[in-house]
N, C-alpha and C positions, 0 to 999 in steps of 0.2 A: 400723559401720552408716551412720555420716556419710557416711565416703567412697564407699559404695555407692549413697546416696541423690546423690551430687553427682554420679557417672559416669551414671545413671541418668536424670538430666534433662538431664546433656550431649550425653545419647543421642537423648532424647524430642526438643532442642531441634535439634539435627543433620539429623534426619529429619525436622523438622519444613519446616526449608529447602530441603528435597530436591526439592517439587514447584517451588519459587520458582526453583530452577536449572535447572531442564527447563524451565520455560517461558520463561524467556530464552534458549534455546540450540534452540526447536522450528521445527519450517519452513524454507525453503531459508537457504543461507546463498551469498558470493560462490563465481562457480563452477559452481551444480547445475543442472542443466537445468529447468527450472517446466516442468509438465503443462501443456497444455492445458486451454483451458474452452468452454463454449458456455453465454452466458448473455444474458438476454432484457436490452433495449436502452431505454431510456424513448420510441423510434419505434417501437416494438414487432418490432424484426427482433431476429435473434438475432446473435451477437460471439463469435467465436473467435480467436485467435492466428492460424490457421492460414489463418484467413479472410480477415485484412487484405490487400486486395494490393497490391503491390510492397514488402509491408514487411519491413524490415531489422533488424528487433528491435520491441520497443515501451516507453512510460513507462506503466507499471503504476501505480494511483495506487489505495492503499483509502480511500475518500471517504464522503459521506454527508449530508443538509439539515442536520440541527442543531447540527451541530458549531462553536464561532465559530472555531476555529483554521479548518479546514476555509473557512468564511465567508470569512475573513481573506484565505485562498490563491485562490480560486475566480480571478482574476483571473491571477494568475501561472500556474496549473493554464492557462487560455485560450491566456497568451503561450508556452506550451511547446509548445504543441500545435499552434499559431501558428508557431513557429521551425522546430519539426521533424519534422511529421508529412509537410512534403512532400521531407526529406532519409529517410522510410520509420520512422520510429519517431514514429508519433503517441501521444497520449493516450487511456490507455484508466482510465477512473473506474470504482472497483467499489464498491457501498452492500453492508454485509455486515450493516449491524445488523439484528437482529432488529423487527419490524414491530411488534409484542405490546410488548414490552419501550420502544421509541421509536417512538409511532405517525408521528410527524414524516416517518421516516424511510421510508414505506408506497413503493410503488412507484407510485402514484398521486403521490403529494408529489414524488416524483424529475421526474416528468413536468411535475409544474408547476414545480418548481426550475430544470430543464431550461431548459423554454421560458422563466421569467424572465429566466433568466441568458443565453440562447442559447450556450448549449453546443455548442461547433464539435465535440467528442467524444465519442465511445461513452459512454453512462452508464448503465452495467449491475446488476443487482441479481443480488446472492449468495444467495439467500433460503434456499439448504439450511445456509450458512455451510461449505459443505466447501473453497473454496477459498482462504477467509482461511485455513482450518489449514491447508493446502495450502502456503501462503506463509508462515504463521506472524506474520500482519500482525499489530500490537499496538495503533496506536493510528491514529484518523484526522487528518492524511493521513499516510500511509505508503507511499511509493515502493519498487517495482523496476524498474530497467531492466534490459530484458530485450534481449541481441542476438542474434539469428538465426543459426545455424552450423550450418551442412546442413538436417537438419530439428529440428533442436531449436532451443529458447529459450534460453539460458545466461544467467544472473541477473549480472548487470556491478557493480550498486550496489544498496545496502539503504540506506535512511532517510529522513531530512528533504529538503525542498525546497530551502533555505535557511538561514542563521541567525535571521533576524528575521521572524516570522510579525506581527508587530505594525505593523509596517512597512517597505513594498516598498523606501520610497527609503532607507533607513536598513542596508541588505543588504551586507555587505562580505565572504562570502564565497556564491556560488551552487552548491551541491555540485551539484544535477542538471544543469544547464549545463556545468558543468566535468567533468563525467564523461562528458556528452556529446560536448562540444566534444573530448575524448581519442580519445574513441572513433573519431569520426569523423575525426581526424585521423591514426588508428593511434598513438596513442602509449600508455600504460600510465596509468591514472588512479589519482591519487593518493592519493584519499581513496576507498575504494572502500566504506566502512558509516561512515553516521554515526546518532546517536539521534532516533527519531522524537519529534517533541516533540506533543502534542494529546489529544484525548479517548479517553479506552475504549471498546474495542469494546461493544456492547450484546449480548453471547449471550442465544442463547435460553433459556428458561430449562427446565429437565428437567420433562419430564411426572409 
């Protein structure tokens, strides 16, 4: 009966992991083409992929006001967008958190984040949250770079900014840069997913 009670909870505890494995492994990985999106802007126009013109891919960023990691980046997030939005892969910022749950995070709040910070990029709101599952974003911020190959978007890199969100000058490895700088070079990038490190998403929460 012991032994049945021991296979039992080895069972229960097994399946109990099962959704914690799925949701590390949900949403694009390197490789898959990312949908398109059309989402409303903190200038009030609307932002698609498809939209951008002359663009050559883009830096997907899921972003958001209250986040300090997020804080932290908002500046390096500007010098990206800064470097390479006029070699056709600008920055695109998406707020996916739920408004209810993080009023911080309101689409109003974006607008004045926006304009505080002056925002040289799109800074758009998710507000159905379908396209962070889309991308399977985890944490803010969380990068895709996306490159453009015929009409699709093909996802180049998944994760972090950087290593040191605490401090710019203290940064000794730049993944987005360096994935970039590949790209644009044609060479094969070397780090192509690293761990997003930052706050949890804010889902909505079920009716």
């Amino acid at each position: 009966m012991k032994k049945i009670t021991n296979v039992l909870l080895a069972l229960m505890f097994m399946f109990a992991l099962t959704p914690l494995v799925n949701a590390q492994t949900q949403g694009y990985q390197v490789g898959d083409k990312a949908t398109d999106f059309n989402l409303k802007s903190v200038d009030e126009s609307w932002v698609s992929l498809a939209g951008i013109n002359g663009a050559k891919g883009a830096i997907v960023i899921f972003s958001c006001n209250t986040c300090p990691y997020v804080v932290a980046y908002e500046d390096r997030m500007i010098d990206l967008h800064n470097k390479y939005a006029a070699k056709g892969y600008p920055v695109i910022a998406i707020n996916s958190n739920d408004d209810k749950v993080s009023p911080g995070d309101s689409f109003e709040k974006m607008q004045e984040r926006a304009k505080e910070k002056g925002f040289p990029f799109p800074y758009v709101y998710d507000k159905s949250q379908d396209i962070i599952k889309a991308y399977g974003g985890s944490r803010t911020p969380h990068v895709y770079l996306l490159n453009k190959e015929g009409n699709d978007f093909v996802v180049k890199y998944i994760g972090a900014i950087d290593n040191n969100y605490q401090d710019a000058s203290a940064v000794t490895e730049k993944y987005v840069e360096d994935a970039m700088d590949a790209l644009l070079s044609g060479n094969k990038i070397a780090q192509e997913t690293t761990k997003a490190i930052g706050c949890t998403i804010k889902w909505a929460k079920a009716d």
